[in-house]
C-alpha positions as CSV (number, residue, x, y, z in Angstrom):
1,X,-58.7,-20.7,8.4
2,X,-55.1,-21.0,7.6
3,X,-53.6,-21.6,4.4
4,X,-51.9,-24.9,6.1
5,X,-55.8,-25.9,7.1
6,X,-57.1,-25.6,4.1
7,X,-53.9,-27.2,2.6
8,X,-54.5,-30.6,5.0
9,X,-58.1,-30.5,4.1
10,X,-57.5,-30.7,0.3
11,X,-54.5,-33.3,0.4
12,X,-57.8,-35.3,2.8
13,X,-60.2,-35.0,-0.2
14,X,-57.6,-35.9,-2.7
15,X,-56.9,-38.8,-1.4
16,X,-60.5,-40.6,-0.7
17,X,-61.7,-42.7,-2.8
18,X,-62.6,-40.8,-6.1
19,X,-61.5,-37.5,-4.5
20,X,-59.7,-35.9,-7.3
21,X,-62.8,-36.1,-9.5
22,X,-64.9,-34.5,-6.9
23,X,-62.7,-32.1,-6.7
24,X,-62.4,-31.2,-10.8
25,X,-66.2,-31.6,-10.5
26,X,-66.5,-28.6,-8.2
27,X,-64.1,-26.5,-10.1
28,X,-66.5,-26.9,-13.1
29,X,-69.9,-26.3,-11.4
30,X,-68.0,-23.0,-9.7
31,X,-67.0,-22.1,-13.5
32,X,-70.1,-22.8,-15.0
33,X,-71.9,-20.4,-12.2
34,X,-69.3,-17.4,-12.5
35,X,-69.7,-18.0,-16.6
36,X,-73.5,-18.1,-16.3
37,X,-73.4,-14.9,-14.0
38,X,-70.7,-13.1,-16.9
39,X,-73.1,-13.4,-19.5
40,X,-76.3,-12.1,-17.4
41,X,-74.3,-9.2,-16.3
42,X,-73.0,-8.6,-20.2
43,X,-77.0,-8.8,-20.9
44,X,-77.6,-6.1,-18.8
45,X,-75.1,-4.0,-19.9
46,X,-76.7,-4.4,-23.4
47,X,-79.5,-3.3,-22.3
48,X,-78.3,-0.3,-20.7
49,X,-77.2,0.7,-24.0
50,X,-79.7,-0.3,-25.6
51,X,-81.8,2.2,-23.2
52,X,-79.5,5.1,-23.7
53,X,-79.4,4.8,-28.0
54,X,-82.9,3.7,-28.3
55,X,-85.4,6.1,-29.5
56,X,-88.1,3.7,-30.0
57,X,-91.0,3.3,-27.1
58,X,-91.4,-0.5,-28.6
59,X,-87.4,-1.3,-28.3
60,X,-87.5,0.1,-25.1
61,X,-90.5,-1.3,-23.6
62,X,-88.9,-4.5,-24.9
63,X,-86.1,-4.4,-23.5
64,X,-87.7,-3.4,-19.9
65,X,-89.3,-7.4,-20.6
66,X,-86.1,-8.7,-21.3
67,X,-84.3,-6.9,-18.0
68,X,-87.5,-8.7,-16.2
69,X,-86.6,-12.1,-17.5
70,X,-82.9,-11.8,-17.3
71,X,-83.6,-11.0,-13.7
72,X,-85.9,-14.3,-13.3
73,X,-83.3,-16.0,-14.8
74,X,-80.6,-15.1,-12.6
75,X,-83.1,-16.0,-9.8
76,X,-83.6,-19.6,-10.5
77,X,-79.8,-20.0,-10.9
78,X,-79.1,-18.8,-7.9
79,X,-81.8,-21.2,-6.4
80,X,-80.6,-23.9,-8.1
81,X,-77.4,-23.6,-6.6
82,X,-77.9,-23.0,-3.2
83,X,-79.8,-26.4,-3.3
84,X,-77.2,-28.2,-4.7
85,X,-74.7,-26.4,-2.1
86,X,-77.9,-27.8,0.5
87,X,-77.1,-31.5,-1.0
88,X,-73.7,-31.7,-0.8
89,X,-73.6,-30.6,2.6
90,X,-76.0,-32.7,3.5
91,X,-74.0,-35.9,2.2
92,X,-71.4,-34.6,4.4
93,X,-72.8,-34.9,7.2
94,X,-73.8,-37.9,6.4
95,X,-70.5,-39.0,5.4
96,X,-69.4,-37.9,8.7
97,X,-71.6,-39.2,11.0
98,X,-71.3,-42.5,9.6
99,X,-67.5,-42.6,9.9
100,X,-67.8,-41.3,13.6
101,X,-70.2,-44.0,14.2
102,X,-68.0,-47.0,12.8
């Protein structure tokens, strides 16, 4: 798509009826995810040090059960977000097809 598309398509959102929040709105849920995805990778890479210092079998055992949970966790985020991307299109399409229909 071209930058002048995808500059018509924004000025189109902007200006429906409470467009610009919609649009702030998505900024922050995209924020939120890349934030929530920094800190599970900065996790990780504690670990990995924690693995390469550690001469304990308990610390490292551990930290083999936090690496499984930080993996579960990044799971369900990722779940939850592709539903909500599932929604929204969704209510698109709905949006849509009732304006084509009026």
């Amino acid at each position: 798509m071209s930058e002048n598309a995808e500059e018509a398509i924004a000025r189109v959102q902007l200006a429906q009826k409470d467009g610009l929040k919609q649009v702030q709105k998505r900024g922050i849920e995209n924020l939120d995810s890349r934030a929530s995805t920094l800190l599970l990778a900065l996790a990780l890479l504690g670990l990995i040090l924690v693995w390469a210092t550690a001469s304990s079998p308990y610390i490292i055992y551990g930290s083999f059960a936090a690496l499984i949970l930080i993996v579960i966790l990044g799971g369900v985020i990722r779940i939850k977000r592709i539903e909500k991307l599932r929604e929204q299109r969704e209510l698109q399409v709905k949006e849509a097809q009732s304006e084509s229909s009026t």
